[in-house]
C-alpha positions as CSV (number, residue, x, y, z in Angstrom):
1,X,-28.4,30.0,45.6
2,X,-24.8,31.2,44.4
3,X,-22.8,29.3,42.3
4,X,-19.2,30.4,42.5
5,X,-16.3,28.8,40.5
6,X,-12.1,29.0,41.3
7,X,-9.4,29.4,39.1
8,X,-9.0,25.8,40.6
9,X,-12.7,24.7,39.8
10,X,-11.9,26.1,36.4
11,X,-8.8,24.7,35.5
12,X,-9.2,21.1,36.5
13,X,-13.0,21.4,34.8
14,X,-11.2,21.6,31.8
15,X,-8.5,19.3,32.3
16,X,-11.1,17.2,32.6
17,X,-13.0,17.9,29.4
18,X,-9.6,18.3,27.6
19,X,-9.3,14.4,28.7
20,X,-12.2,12.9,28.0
21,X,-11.8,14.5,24.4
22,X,-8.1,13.0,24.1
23,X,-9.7,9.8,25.0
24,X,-12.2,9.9,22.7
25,X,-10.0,11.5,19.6
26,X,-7.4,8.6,20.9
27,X,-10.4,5.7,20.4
28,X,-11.5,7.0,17.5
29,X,-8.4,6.7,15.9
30,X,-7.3,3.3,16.5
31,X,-10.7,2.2,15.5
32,X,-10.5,3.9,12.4
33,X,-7.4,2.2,11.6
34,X,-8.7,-0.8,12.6
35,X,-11.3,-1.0,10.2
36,X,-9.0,-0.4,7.6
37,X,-6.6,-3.0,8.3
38,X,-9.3,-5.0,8.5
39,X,-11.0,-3.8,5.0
40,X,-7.6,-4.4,3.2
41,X,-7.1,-7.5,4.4
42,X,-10.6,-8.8,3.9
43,X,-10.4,-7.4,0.0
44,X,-7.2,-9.5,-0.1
45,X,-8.4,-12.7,1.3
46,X,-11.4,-12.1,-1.2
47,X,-8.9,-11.5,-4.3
48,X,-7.3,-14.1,-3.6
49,X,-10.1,-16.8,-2.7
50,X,-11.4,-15.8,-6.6
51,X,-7.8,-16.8,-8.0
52,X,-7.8,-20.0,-6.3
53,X,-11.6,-20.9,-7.5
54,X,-10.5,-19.8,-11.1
55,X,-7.2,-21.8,-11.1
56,X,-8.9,-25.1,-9.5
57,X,-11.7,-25.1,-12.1
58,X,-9.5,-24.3,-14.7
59,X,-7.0,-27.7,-13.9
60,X,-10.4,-29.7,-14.4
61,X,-9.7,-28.4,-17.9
62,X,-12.8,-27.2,-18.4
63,X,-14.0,-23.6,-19.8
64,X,-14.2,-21.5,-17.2
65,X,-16.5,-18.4,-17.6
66,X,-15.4,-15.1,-16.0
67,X,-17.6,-11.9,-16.1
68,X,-17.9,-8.6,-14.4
69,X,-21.1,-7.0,-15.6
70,X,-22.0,-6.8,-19.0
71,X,-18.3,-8.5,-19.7
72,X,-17.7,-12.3,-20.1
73,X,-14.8,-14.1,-21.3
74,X,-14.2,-17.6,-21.0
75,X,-10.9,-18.8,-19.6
76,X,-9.3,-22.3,-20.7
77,X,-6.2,-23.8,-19.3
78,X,-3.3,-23.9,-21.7
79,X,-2.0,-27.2,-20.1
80,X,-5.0,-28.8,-21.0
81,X,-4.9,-27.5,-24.7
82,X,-1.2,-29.0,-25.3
83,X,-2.5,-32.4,-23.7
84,X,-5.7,-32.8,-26.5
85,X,-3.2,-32.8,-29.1
């Protein structure tokens, strides 16, 4: 059994694998994007979901207590300071 191959064979054999791997790069791409549109705007939504908790427990004007680790510091309203005296 002979296999024989054209310049036509050929060619559109790798047309073909030249567009599967455009396809493919193409995808890729966009997905990668994607998910970093999506990262940013999810970090963002976080950030800012943390801002609002501080600033609504802070109106109660109580101490609020912040940390990050081994740092703590406690946050207080200065409205609240100026109405206790």
């Amino acid at each position: 059994m002979e296999i024989t191959l054209s310049k036509k064979t050929i060619g559109s054999l790798i047309l073909f694998l030249w567009l599967v791997f455009s396809v493919v790069y193409i995808t890729n791409d966009i997905w990668s994007n994607y998910k970093d549109v999506q990262l940013v705007l999810a970090y963002d939504q976080g950030r800012a979901d943390v801002i609002n908790t501080i600033i609504q427990e802070a109106e109660t004007c109580q101490i609020v207590p912040v940390f990050s680790g081994e740092k703590e510091i406690m946050i207080v309203n200065m409205a609240c300071l100026e109405l206790t005296q």
